[in-house]
C-alpha positions in Angstrom: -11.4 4.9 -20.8 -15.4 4.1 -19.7 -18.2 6.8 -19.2 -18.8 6.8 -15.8 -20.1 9.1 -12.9 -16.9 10.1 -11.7 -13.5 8.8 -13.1 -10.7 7.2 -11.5 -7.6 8.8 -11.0 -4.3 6.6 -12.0 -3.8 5.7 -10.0 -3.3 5.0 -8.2 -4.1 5.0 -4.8 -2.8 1.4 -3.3 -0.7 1.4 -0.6 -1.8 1.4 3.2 -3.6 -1.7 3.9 -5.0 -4.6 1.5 -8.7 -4.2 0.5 -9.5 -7.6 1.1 -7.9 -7.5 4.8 -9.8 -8.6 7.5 -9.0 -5.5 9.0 -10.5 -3.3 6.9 -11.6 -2.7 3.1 -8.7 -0.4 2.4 -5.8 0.0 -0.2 -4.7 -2.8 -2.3 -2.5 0.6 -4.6 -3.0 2.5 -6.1 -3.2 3.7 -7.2 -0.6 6.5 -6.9 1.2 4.1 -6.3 -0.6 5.0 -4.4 -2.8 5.6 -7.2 -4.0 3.7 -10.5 -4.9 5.4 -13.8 -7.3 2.0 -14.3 -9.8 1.8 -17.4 -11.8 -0.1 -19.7 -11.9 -0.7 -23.5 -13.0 2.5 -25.6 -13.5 4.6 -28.4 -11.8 7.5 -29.4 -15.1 9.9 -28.7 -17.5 9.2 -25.3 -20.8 7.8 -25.8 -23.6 9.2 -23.9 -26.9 7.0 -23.9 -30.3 7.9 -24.8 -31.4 7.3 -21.1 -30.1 5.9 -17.3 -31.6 1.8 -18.1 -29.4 1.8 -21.1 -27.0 -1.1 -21.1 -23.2 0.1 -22.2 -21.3 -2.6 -22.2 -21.9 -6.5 -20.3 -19.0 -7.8 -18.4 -18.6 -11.6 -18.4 -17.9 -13.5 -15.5 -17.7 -17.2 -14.9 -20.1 -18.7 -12.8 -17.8 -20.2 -10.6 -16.3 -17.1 -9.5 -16.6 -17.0 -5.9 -16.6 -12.7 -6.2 -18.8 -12.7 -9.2 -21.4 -14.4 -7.3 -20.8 -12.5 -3.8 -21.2 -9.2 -6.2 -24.1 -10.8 -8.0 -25.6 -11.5 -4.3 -25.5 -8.1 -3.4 -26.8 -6.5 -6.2 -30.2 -8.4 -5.8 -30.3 -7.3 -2.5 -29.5 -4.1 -2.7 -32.0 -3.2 -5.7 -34.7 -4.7 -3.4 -33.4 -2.4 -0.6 -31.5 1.1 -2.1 -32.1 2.9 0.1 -30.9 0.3 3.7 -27.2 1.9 4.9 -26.0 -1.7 5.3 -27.2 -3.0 1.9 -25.9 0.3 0.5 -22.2 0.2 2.2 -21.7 -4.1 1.3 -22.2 -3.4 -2.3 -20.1 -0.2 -2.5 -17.2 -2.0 -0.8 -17.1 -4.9 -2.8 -17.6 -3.1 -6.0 -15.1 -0.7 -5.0 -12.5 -3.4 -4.3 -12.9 -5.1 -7.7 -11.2 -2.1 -9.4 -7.6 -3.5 -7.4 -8.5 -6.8 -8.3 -9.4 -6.2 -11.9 -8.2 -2.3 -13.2 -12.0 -2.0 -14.4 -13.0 1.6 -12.9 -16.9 0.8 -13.8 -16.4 -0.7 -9.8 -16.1 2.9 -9.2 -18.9 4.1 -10.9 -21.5 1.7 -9.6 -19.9 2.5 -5.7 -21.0 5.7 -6.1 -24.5 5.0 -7.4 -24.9 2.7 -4.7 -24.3 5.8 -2.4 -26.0 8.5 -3.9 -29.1 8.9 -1.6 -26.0 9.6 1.4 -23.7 11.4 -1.3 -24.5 14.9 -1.5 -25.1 14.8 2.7 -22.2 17.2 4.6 -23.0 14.7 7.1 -23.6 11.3 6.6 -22.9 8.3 8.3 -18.9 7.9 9.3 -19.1 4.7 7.1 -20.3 6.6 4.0 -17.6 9.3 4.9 -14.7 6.9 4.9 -16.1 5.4 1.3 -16.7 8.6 -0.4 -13.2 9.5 0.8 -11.9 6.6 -1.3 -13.8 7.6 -4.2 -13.1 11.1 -4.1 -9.2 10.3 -4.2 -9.6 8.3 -7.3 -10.6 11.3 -8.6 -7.7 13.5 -7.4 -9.9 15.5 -4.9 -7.2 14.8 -2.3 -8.5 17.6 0.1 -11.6 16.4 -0.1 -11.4 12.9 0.6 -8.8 14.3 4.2 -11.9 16.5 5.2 -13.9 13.4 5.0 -11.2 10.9 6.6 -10.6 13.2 9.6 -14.8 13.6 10.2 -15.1 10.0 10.2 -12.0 9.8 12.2 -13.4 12.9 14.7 -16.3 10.2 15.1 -14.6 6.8 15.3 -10.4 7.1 16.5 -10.4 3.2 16.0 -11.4 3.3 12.0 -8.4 1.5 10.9 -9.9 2.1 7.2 -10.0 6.1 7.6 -6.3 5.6 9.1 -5.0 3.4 6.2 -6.6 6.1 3.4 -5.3 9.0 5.6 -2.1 7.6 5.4 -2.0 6.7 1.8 -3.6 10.5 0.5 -0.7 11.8 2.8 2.2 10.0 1.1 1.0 10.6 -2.4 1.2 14.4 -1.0 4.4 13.6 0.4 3.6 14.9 3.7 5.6 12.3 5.6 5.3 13.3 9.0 1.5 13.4 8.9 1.8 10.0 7.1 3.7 8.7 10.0 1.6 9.7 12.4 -1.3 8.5 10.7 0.7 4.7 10.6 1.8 5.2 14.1 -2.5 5.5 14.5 -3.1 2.5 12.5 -0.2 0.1 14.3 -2.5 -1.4 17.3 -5.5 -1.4 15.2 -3.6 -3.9 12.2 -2.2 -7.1 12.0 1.8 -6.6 12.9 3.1 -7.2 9.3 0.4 -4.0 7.9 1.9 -1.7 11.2 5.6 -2.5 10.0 5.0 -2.2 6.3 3.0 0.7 7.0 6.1 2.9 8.6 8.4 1.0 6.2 6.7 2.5 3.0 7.4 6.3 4.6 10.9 5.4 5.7 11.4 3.8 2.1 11.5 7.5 1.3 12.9 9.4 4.0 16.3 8.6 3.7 15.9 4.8 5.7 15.6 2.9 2.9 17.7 0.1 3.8 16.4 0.1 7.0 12.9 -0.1 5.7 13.8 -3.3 3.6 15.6 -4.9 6.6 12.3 -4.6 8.6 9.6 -5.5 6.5 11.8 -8.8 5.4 11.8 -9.4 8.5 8.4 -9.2 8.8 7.7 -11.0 6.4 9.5 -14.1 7.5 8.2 -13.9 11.3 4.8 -14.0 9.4 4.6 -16.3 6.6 1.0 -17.5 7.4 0.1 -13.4 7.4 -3.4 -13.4 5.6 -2.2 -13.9 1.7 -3.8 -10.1 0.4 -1.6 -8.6 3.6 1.8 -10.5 2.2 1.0 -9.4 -1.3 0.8 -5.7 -0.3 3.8 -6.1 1.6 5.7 -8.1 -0.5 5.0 -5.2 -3.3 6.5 -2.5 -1.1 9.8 -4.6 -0.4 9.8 -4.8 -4.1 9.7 -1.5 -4.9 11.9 -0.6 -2.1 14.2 -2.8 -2.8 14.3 -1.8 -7.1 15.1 1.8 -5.8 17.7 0.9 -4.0 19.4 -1.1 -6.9 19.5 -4.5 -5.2 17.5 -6.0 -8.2 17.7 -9.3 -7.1 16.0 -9.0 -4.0 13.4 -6.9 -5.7 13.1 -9.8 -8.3 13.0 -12.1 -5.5 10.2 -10.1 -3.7 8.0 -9.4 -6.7 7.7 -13.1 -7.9 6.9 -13.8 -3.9 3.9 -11.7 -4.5 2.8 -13.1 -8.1 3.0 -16.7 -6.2 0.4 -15.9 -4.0 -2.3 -16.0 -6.7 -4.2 -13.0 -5.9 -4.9 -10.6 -9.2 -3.7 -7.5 -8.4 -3.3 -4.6 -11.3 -0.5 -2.7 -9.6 1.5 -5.6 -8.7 1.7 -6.1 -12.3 2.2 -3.2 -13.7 5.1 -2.8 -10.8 6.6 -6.0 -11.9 6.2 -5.2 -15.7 7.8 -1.8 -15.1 11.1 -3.7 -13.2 11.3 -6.1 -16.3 10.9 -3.4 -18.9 13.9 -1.7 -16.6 15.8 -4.6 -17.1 15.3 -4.8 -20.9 13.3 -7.8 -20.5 10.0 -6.6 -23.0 9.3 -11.1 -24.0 8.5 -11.7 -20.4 5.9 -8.3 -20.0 3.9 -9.5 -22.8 3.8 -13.2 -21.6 3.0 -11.4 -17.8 0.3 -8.9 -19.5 -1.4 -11.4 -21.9 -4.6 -10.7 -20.9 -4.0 -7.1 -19.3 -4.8 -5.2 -22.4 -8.4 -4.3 -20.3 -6.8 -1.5 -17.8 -5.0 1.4 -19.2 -2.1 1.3 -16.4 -1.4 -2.3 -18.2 -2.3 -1.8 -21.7 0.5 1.4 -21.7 3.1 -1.6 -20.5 2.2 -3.8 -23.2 2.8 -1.2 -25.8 6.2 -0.3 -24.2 7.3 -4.2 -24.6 5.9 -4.3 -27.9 7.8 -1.2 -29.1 10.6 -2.9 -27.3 10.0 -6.4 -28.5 10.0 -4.9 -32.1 6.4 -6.7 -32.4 3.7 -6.1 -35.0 0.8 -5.3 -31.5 2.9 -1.9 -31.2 0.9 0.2 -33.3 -2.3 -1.1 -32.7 -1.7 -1.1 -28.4 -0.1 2.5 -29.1 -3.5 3.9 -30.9 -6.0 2.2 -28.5 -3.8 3.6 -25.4 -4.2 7.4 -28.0 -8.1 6.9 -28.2 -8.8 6.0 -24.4 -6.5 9.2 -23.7 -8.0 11.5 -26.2 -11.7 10.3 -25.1 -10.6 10.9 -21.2 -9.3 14.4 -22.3 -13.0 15.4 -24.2 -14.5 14.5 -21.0 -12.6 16.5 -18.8 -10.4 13.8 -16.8 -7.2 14.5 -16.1 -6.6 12.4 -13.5 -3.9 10.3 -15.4 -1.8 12.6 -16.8 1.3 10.7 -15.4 0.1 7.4 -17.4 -0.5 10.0 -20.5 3.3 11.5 -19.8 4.8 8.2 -20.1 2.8 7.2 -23.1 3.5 11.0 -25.2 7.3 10.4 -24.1 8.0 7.2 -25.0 5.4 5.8 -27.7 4.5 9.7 -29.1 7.7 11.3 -28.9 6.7 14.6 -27.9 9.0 15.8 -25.5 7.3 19.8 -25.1 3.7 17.3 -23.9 5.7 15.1 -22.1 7.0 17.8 -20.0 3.8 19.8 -19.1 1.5 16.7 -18.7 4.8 15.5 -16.4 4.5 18.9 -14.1 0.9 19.2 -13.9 1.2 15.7 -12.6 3.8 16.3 -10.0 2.0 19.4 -8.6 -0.9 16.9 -7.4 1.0 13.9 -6.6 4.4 13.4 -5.2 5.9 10.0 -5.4 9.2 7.8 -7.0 7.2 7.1 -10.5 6.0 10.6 -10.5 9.4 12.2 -10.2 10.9 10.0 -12.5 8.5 11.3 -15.6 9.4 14.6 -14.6 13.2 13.9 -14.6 13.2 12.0 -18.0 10.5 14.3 -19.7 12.7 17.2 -18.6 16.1 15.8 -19.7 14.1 14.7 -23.4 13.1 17.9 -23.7 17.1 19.4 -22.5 15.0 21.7 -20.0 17.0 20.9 -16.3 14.8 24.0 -14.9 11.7 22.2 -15.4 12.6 19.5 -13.1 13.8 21.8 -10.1 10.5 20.5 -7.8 11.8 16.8 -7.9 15.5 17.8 -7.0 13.8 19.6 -4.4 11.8 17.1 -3.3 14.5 14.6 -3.4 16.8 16.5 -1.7 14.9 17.6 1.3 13.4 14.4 2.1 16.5 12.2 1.1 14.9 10.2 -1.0 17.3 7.3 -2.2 16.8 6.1 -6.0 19.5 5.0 -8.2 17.3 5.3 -11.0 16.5 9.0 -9.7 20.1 9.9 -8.8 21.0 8.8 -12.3 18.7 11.0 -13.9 19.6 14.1 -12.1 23.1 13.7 -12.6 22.2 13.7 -16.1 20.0 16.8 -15.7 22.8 18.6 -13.8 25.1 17.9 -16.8 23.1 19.8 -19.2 23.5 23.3 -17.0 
């Protein structure tokens, strides 16, 4: 975890449209999925500095890194100009798309200081509106960031960001029928692979799994020029889709697609690690992860493969993972407690914190990886009551998951 202004929530969220579309600067998710509990190296107790021009930490980047220098660019301009919009708003968006790219939330941090002289405004520019909505829902404040979406969509019906984050906030809320609407919105304004994939991701979920899968293949194939970051984003949702439905080929298939195109993407990876830790396959997460040990959402996949894996980096991943937690805790963020569920569960082995950090979770956000900590916390812990909201949930939008099915079966069996 890293000291910042305001923290990032888990993640995750990642799903409407690709931040480095030419449509618009949107999701590239998420973190729930749609969101990403994404962080950098730290000590078990936050540091504050003596003063603002204190230096924390130096991140290297290689000169020939095209975004290094583009963010580099910007920085110089904007320091010479703070306080122009445009300046303001090129800086933010780039920094802010660097946490997809790389899982460091310092992006975050320096987005909002970029925007501070328009941040505390109840009005400000629709463009500062749609940003601060962003960052606001990496922080959980999912009301918020709508209030801000919906101004800036009051102001501008065409904003094919507002309607991508509108859309994203909505499914992590599971309000699916709002979500639709808001994809339904963003169709004209997107390339036709982001409108299809857009509705596919709610029917995923609504009991049209199958046909979601059958479209967005489709799509995929009419389009297989489609801007690269598009097709990754896509490609990720088939993936996913295709996993809960138990046809793990095609989600194998689909996944490696993605990790072809080149692009770093933190949730792809973790997705990816998550299907191979699934299918008992810990060697190939640490050879995928090698270098991933910097974001939290990765790190707790390396110390799941290495617990698997029987490897000697188990203990040591397990207590760095325990220190960036307990530091996040001291400082009041608890925007990852479904990362922290997983981690108490599986590497801790305490069922009783499992199960509350897995319910305060699923009160805020409502998707497939969120249930499932609530269904397998609740079955460690023999408690089938406790995981009433995600049979709920499952029941009354039809959500299809053998994983999920499996596990309340299990649950069931315990009454």
């Amino acid at each position: 975890m890293h000291r910042k202004t305001r923290r990032p929530a888990r993640a995750t969220i990642e799903r409407v449209i690709p931040l480095s579309s030419p449509l618009c600067a949107a999701i590239r998710q998420c973190l729930s999925p749609l969101l990403l509990c994404l962080s950098a190296l730290a000590t078990a107790a936050p540091y504050t500095p003596a003063n603002d021009a204190q230096v924390l930490a130096t991140v290297p980047a290689r000169a020939s890194d095209p975004a290094a220098r583009e963010l580099a660019a910007l920085r110089q301009a904007w320091r010479k100009q703070p306080n122009d919009l445009a300046t303001a708003l090129r800086l933010a968006e780039r920094s802010f798309a660097q946490v997809g790219a790389e899982g460091d939330p310092r992006y975050v941090g320096q987005a909002q200081a970029v925007l501070q002289p328009w941040w505390t405004l109840p009005d400000p520019p629709a463009a500062v509106r749609v940003l601060r909505a962003q960052l606001l829902q990496f922080d959980h404040r999912f009301d918020a960031a709508l209030v801000d979406l919906d101004a800036a969509l009051a102001a501008d019906p065409d904003n094919g960001t507002a309607w991508s984050w509108r859309t994203a906030i909505l499914m992590v809320q599971a309000d699916y029928a709002k979500a639709r609407e808001s994809c339904e919105r963003l169709a004209p304004l997107a390339s036709q692979l982001i409108a299809v994939a857009c509705l596919a991701q709610v029917d995923a979920v609504t009991g049209h799994a199958a046909d979601a899968a059958n479209h967005l293949r489709a799509a995929l194939d009419a389009k297989p020029q489609a801007d690269p970051a598009e097709r990754l984003w896509s490609l990720t949702r088939l993936a996913e889709n295709e996993e809960r439905r138990g046809a793990y080929p095609q989600a194998e298939a689909a996944f490696r697609a993605a990790l072809a195109l080149g692009l770093s993407d933190v949730y792809l990876q973790a997705a990816y690690a998550d299907f191979l830790l699934d299918r008992g396959r810990p060697a190939e997460v640490l050879t995928l992860l090698a270098d991933g040990a910097r974001a939290d959402v990765l790190l707790l996949r390396l110390a799941l493969a290495a617990k698997a894996a029987g490897t000697r980096d188990a203990s040591r991943w397990r207590d760095a993972l325990a220190a960036r937690f307990d530091a996040a805790r001291q400082r009041g963020d608890t925007s990852h407690r479904k990362e922290e569920s997983r981690f108490v569960l599986a590497l801790q082995g305490d069922t009783a914190r499992a199960l509350q950090l897995a319910q305060q979770n699923f009160a805020e956000q409502r998707e497939p990886a969120d249930a499932r900590i609530l269904l397998e916390a609740a079955l460690a812990a023999r408690q089938p009551g406790a995981a009433r909201p995600v049979l709920d949930w499952m029941t009354t939008h039809r959500v299809e998951s053998v994983v999920l099915q499996a596990l309340a079966a299990q649950l069931k069996a315990l009454r």
